[in-house]
N, C-alpha and C positions, 0 to 999 in steps of 0.2 A: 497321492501324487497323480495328475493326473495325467491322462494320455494321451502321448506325443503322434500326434496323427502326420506331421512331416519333419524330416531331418535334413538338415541343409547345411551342409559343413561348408566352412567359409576359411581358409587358411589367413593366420593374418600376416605372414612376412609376403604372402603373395599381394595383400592389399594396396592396393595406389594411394599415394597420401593426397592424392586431388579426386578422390572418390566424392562425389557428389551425395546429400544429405540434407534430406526436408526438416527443415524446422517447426513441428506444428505450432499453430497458435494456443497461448494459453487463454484466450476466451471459451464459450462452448463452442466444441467444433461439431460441425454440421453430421450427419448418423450416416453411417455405412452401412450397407448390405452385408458387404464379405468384405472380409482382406485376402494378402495375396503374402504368404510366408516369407516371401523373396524380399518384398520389400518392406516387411518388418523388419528382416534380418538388415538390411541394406541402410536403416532408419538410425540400429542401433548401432553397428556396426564400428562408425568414429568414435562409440564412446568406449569402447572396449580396449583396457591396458593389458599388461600383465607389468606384474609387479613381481621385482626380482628381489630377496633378500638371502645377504651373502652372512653363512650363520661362520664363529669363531668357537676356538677351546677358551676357556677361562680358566686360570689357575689350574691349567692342568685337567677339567674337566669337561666332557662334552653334554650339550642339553639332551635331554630325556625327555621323550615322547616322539608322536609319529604324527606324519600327516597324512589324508587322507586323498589315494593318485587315484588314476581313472580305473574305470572297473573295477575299486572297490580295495583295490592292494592298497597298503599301508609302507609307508615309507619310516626307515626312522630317522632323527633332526641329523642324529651323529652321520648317518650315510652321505649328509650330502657335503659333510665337509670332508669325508675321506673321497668323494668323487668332484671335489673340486668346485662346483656348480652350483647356484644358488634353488633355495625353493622358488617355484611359479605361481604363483596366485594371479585369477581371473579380478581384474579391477573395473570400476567404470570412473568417466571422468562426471563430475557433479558438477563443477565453476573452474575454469578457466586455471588455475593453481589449486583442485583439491580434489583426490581422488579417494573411492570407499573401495575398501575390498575386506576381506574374512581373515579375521585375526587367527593367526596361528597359537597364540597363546604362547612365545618362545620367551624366556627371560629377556630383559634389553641386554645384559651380560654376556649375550650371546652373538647378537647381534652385530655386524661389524659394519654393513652398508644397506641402505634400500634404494633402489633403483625403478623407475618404472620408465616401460617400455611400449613404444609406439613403431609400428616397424622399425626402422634402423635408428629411429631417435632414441636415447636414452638420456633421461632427467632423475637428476637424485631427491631423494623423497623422506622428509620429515615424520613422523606418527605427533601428533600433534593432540589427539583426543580417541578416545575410545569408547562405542557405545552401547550404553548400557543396558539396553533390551537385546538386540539382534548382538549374534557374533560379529563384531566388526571394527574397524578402527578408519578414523579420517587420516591422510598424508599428503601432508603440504609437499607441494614439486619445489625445486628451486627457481623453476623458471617456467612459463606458457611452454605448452608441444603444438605446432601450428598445423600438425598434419591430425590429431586428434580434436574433436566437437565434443561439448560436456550434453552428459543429457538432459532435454528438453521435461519438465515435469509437472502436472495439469495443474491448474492454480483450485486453491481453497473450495473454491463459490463456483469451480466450472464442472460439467456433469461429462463421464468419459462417453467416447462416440464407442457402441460395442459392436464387434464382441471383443473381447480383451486377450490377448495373447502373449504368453512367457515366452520368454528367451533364455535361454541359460546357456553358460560358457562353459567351456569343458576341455581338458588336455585331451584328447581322442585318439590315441593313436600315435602321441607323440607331435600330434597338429593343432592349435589351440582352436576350436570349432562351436560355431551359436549355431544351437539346437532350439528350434523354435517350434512351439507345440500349438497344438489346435484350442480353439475357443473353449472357456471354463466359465464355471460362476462366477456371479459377481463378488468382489474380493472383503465384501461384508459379509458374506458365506461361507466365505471359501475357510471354515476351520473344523480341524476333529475335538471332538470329547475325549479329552485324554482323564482317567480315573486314577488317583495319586492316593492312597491308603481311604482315607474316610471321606475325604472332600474330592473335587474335580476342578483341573482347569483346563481350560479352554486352550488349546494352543490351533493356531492359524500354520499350514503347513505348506509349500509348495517349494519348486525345483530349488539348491542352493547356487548361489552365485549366478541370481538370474534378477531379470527386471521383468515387469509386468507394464505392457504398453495396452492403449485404447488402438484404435483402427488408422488414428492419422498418428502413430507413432508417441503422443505423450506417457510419460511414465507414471504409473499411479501405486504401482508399488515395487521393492526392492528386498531382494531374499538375500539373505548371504551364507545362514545356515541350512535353512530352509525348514527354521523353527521360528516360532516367535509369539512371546508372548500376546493374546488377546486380549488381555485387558485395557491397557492402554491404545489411544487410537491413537497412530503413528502419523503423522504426515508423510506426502509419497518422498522428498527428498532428505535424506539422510543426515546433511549438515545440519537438520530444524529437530531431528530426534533428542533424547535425551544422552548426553555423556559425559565421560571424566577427561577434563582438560588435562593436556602436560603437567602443567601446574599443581592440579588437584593432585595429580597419580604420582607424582615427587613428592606430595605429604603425607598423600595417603602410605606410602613405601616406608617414611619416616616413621608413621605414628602405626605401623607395620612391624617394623624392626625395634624399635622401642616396646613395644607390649612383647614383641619376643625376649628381647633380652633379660624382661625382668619377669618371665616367668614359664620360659622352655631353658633348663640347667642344664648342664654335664654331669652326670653322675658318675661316682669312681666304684664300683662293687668290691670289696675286699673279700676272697674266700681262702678258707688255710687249705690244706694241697690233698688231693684226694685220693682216696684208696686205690693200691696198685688193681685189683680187683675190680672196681669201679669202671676204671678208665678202661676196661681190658674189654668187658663183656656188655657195658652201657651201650645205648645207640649212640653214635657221634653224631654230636650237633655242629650247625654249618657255620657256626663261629667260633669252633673248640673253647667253647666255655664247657663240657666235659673236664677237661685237665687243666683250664683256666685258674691262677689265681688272684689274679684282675682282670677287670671289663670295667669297657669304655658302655655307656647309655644315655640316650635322653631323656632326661624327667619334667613332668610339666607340673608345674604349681596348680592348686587346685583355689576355690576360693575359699575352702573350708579349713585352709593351713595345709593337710595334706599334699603329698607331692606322688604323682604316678610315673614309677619309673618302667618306662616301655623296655622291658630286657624279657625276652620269651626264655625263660631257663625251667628243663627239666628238673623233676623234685631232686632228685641225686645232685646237682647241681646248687638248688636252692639249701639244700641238706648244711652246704658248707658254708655259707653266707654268714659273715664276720661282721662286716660294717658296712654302712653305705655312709659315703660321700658327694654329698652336693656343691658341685662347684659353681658358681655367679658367674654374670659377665665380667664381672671386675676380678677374678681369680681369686676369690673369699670362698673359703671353704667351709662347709655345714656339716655337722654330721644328723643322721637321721634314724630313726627306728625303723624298722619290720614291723608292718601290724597284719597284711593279710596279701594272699595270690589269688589273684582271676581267676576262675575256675576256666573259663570260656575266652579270655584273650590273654596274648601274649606280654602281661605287664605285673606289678605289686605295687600296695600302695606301702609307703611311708612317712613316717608323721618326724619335721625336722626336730631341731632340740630348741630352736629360735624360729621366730618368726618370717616367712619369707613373704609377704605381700609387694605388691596386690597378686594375687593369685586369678586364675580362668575360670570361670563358668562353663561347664560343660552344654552346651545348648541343645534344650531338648525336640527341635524342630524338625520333624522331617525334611532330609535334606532336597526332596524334589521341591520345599517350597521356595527355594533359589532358582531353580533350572534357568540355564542362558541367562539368568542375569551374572554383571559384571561383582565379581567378589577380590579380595587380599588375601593372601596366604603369604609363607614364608616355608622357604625349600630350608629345613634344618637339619643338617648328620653331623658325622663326629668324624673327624680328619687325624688321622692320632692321636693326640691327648687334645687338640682341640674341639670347641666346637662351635661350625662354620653355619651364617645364615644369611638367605637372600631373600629379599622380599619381592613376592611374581604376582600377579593377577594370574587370572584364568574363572571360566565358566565350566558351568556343572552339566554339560552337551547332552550323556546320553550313562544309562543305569541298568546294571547285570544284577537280576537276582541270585543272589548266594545263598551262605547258611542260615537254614532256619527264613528263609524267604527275605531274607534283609538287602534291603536292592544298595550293591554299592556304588558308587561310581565311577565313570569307567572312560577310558583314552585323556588322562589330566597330566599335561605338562608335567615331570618330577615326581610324579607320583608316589614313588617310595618316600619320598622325605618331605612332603608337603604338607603343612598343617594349614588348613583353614578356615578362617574367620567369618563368621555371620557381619550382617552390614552394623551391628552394635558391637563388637568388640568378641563377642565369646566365641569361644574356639566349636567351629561345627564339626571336623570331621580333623580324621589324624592316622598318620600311617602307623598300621597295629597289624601285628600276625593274630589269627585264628588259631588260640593252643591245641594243639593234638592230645586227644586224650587215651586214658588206657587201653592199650592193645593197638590203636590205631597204628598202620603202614605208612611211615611219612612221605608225602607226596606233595605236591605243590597245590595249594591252596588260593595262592595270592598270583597275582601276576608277574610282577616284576622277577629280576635273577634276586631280589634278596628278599625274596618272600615277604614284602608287606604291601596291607594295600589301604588303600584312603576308606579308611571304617569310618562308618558317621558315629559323631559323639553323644549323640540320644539312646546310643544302643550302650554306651560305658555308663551314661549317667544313669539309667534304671539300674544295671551288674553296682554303682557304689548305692542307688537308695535300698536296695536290697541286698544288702551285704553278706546279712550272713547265710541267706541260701546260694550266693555267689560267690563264696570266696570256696576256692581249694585246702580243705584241713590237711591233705595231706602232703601239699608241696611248700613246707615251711623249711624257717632255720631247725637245723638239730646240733647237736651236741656230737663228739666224734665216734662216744660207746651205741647213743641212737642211731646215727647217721647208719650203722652196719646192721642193722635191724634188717628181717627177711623177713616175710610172706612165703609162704611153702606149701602145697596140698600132701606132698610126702611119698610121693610117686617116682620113681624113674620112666621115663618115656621115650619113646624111638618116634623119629617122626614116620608119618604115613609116605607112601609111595602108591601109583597105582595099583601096582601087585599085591601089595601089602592090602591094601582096602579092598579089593575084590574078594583075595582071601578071606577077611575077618566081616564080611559081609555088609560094608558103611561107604561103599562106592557109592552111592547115588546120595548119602548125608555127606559127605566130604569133596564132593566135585573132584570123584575120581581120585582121591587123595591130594588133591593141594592142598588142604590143610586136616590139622587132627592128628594125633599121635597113640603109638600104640604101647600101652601100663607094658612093662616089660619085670616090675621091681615095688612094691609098698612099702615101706617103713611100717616094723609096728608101731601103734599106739598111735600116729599119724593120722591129721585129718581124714587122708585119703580111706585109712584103713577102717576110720569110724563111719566113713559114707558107703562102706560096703564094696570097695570098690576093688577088684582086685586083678593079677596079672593076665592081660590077653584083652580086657576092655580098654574100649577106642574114645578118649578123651576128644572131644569135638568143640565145643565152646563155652564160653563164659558170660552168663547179662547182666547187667550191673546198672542202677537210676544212671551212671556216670557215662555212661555212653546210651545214644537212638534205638541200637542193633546192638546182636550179639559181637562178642569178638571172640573172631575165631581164632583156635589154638594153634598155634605154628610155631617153629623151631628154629636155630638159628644156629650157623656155626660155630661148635667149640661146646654148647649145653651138651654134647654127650662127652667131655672131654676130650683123651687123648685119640684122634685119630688113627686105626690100629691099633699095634702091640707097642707096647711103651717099650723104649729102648733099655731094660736098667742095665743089663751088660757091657751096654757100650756109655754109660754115664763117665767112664772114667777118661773117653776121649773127647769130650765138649770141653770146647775150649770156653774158659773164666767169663769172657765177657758174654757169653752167651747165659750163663744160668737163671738169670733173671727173664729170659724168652720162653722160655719151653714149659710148654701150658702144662699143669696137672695133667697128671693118668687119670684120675675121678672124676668122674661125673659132677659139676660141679651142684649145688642147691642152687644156688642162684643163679639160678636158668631162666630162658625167655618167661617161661611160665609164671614162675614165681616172682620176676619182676613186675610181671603185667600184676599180679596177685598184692605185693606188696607197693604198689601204684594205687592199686582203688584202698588202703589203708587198711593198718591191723584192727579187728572188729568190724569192717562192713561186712554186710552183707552180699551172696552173688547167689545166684544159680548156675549149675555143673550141669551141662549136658553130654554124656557118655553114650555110649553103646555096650551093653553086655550080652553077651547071644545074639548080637545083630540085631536087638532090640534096644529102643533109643528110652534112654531116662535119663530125668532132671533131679537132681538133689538140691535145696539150700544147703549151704554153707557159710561160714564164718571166714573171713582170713586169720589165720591163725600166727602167730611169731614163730618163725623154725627155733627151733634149739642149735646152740651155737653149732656153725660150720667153718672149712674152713680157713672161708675169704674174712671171718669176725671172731676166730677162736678166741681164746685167753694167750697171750705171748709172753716170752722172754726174750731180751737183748744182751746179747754178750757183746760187748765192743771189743773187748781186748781179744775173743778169737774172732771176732767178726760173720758170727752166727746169730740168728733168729730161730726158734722153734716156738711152734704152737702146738692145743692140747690135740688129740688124735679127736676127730670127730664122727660122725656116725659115717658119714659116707665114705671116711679116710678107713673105718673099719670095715665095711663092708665091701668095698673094695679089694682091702689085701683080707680079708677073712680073718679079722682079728675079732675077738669076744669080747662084749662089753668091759670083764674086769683084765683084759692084757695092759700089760704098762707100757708105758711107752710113748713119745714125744715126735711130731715130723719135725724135719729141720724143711723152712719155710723160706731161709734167706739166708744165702752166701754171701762174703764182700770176697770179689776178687783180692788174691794175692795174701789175704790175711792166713789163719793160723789154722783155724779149720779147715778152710778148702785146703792149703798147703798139704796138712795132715794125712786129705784123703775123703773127707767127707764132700757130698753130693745131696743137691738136693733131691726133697720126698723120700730120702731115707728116716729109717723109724730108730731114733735111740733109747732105748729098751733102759737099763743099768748106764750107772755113775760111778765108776768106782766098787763095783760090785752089789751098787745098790738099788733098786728098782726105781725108775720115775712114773709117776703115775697123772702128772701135769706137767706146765710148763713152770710155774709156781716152785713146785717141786724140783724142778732142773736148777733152778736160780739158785736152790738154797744149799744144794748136794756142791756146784762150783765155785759158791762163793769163797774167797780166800786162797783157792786151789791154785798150787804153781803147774803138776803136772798133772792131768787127766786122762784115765782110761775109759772111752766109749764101749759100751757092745751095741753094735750097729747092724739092723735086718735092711737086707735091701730084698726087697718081694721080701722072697721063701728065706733068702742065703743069709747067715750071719757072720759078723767079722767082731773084731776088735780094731777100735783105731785109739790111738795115743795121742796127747792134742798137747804141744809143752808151749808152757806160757811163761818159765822162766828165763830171763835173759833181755 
């Protein structure tokens, strides 16, 4: 950009509509010495509109995305309909009925009037073509504005008089103002080398929404992003450029909406209902598909039969995956297999049972080789059980590198729900989250409020030709006995504090203790115990191929159990609907740790980084399967007393300091108002004897009650034992 050696704010409601204004000649005009900024400004001046357009809700929705105001603040679309006021755009007049200004990119959906304005004149304004190199769009007036002059612009065959001077319009302060800069190159020079992956293009750069005039005022060229392609030589007036007529952009929308319909789906996810455990201590994901047992998704047909359904679900989640459902535009339902999960995006694919063609091409082009040219897309979500789609244009402006260097694109109308098409038909780019992987701290990746962003689809189509280095083994469907399957080191851990790490000497490995925990407990015969690892050493992190960087070890409310002393004296006054609330006293296993651990899958590999003596060491290790716990023991259902117990498990005994061979069952599950709670029993109480008989499972409980009308428990609560009577006759 070059620099502005004079600024000369010119108000335009201050303008006189009988402002006087040279017309130069379009033959060769005669060579100037110097110009005089005043009267450039003063040249362009009549051709300068603003164009008002007044934006609308559609069904209830407002458009998405921002424009960009003076000094650089970003507006968003929706703002200007809650402040009443249309957006400004700097226009110029070209012929008499046809002005250019910078396309905003807004759906027409949205759009409710266009208006452009000449001080106190206002004429309504058609979009009539849009063009396809620079950002811009033509609009027809309804009628001449007599106080505005279209600009004057040098013919073919005539040579400009120099030096050549931009003008650029600008809201400044609230006062729409031409800023008019000093002499530049000649505008055959005037471009950077911009370097795009392995190739380069050329792009020509100067002020947006400005015109580039010779010394007697002709216009030789016209910015309105203040990008533009160089390959192409543009003529200086804008209606001779290349575009997509009304007409064209009503077909192109059609044959837009039709390639959607017959191959971006509704998918229905069917999962059966998931462990109370699960849902208790999992991270919550931000569409409660955690406790989900339907979800709404969009899947795209692929051309290889295949269908990718964009649903970012944690493994625990995918664990319970039943069925998928693909619904058509026509409300014809498919059903589909599971074959594999993204390792690295939030989607899976699967393979229907029938044929769904034609299917998308994922195109493998870098997406800079679009930039600023005009493309089709289609804004597609899910509106309750439907699923809704509009067909938008929009250009590819400007690119944020992200993960792994992959440059997205960046300020695009809709951007969460926008899929777009290359100028052949296949799908270039598409709103996808970036899956979080083990251990990682969920934080915002994407831009938008629902986390997705416009991923180019060269980066999906390498993740499906390499499939099986990029699918996820361990975020599959499971089975309900798999699905409760742990990962475990076999440790109990406290988390760190600074106190704590200054103490055990891992202050300066643990940043002061935010993260890393301190062994407080091994389990024999536990991985932890075979890696040597024992109580007072400072657990610090985890490396695994599946993540960049270590992940570090940290803790989470509720992995030490009960906060304080468990109440059991007072169990007998919680009221009924409460006992399904009140978290285990134990420690549970399936803590942060072992989540993270049972996340990178049982048999990978990782490296343990610890501290013992304030010396740091690494171990490999294995993920190993815990032995039942337990959130997965072995159970029994009694309906008729409307009890559950499961078998006592290692951390259930060490705990209350029971011996491997004590007998004895927790009770895991009351139903209000039934025959057990009535009786007197509570849960995480331990029942020992049936009838004077020892239980030594749950197995075992089933078979001592079976038949029985009246029952004697002996029941330990902690230390204390009782007797309770449980009568099931009557």
């Amino acid at each position: 950009m070059h620099f502005i050696a004079t600024l000369l704010t010119i108000a335009l409601t201050s303008l006189s509509s009988t402002a006087a204004a040279v017309t130069p000649q379009t033959d060769v005009p005669p060579k100037a010495a110097s110009v005089d900024p005043k009267t450039i400004a003063e040249l362009v001046r009549p051709s300068l509109v603003v164009v008002e357009m007044w934006l609308k809700q559609d069904r209830g929705e407002t458009p998405e995305g921002y424009l960009m105001g003076e000094r650089g603040y970003r507006n968003a679309f929706s703002q200007f309909i809650d402040d009443e006021r249309p957006i400004e755009l700097p226009g110029y007049l070209i012929a008499p009925n046809l002005v250019v200004a910078r396309d905003p990119e807004i759906p027409r959906r949205f759009i409710a009037a266009i208006t452009v304005r000449s001080g106190d004149v206002h004429v309504d304004a058609t979009p009539t073509a849009w063009l396809s190199e620079d950002g811009g769009m033509l609009l027809t007036l309804a009628g001449p504005i007599a106080s505005a002059k279209p600009l004057s612009f040098l013919a073919a065959d005539a040579k400009a008089t120099m030096p050549l001077t931009t003008v650029h319009a600008q809201d400044w302060d609230g006062v729409w103002t031409l800023l008019v800069g000093g002499p530049q190159r000649e505008v055959s020079d005037g471009f950077a080398l911009e370097i795009v992956g392995s190739g380069a293009v050329a792009v020509a750069t100067s002020e947006p929404d400005a015109v580039t005039v010779d010394a007697n005022g002709a216009t030789v060229r016209v910015d309105l992003t203040g990008r533009r392609l160089a390959t192409p030589v543009l003529p200086a007036n804008p209606a001779l450029w290349p575009n997509v007529s009304a007409e064209t952009m009503t077909r192109l929308a059609s044959e837009t909406r039709q390639r959607t319909d017959e191959s971006i789906l509704r998918a229905t996810l069917h999962f059966r209902s998931p462990r109370k455990s699960a849902v208790a201590r999992d991270l919550t994901t931000a569409d409660g598909s955690d406790a989900a047992t339907e979800l709404e998704a969009l899947a795209v047909v692929l051309d290889d039969g295949n269908v990718l359904v964009l649903a970012n679900l944690q493994p625990s989640v995918t664990a319970r995956l039943e069925r998928v459902e693909l619904i058509d535009s026509t409300d014809h339902s498919h059903s589909a297999e599971f074959l594999a999960t993204l390792r690295d995006w939030g989607a899976f694919l699967a393979k229907p049972a029938e044929s769904l063609s034609p299917g998308l091409t994922l195109n493998a082009t870098d997406l800079s080789a679009w930039r600023n040219r005009l493309l089709m897309a289609s804004s597609v979500r899910i509106v309750g059980r439907n699923r809704v789609s509009d067909p938008i244009h929009l250009r590819l402006g400007a690119f944020e590198a992200g993960w792994r260097g992959i440059r997205f694109p960046i300020g695009l109308p809709q951007e969460s729900s926008a899929f777009l098409f290359a100028p052949d038909g296949s799908l270039a780019a598409l709103p996808l989250n970036k899956r979080e992987q083990p251990g990682a701290t969920r934080n915002r990746f994407n831009r938008s409020g629902q986390n997705l962003s416009c991923t180019p689809a060269s980066v999906l189509a390498r993740a499906l030709d390499s499939l099986d280095s990029s699918r996820d083994v361990t975020n599959i469907p499971l089975t309900e006995e798999e699905e409760s399957r742990t990962g475990w080191l076999g440790a109990l851990v406290q988390p760190l504090e600074p106190e704590l790490a200054r103490a055990n000497g891992v202050a300066e490995f643990s940043r002061d203790g935010e993260f890393g925990g301190l062994v407080t407990l091994v389990y024999a015969n536990s991985p932890a115990a075979k890696a040597g690892i024992e109580p007072g050493d400072v657990l610090l992190s985890i490396t695994t191929p599946r993540r960049d960087r270590p992940i570090e070890i940290a803790f989470m409310e509720g992995d030490l159990g009960f906060t304080g002393v468990f109440p059991w004296d007072r169990l007998d006054e919680l009221p009924e609907e409460y006992y399904d609330q009140i978290p285990a006293p134990w420690p549970p296993i399936e803590d942060s740790l072992n989540r993270t651990l049972t996340a990178l899958g049982i048999g990978s590999r990782y490296l343990l980084e610890f501290a013992h003596d304030g010396t740091l060491t690494t171990k490999e290790l294995t993920v190993e399967l815990s032995p039942p716990h337990y959130g997965n023991a072995p159970k029994f259902e009694d309906t008729a007393m409307g009890m559950t117990v499961r078998d006592l498990t290692l951390e259930v005994r060490q705990y209350l300091n029971l011996t491997d061979d004590a007998p004895g069952v927790v009770v895991s599950k009351l139903e209000p108002g039934q025959r057990a709670s009535v009786a007197g029993l509570r849960p995480f109480e331990i029942i020992t004897e049936v009838d004077g008989q020892p239980v030594t499972s749950a197995a075992v409980f089933g078979t001592l009650v079976e038949g029985k009308k009246d029952l004697k428990f002996t029941v330990k609560r902690a230390q204390k034992e009782r007797v309770v009577k449980v009568a099931l006759a009557g």
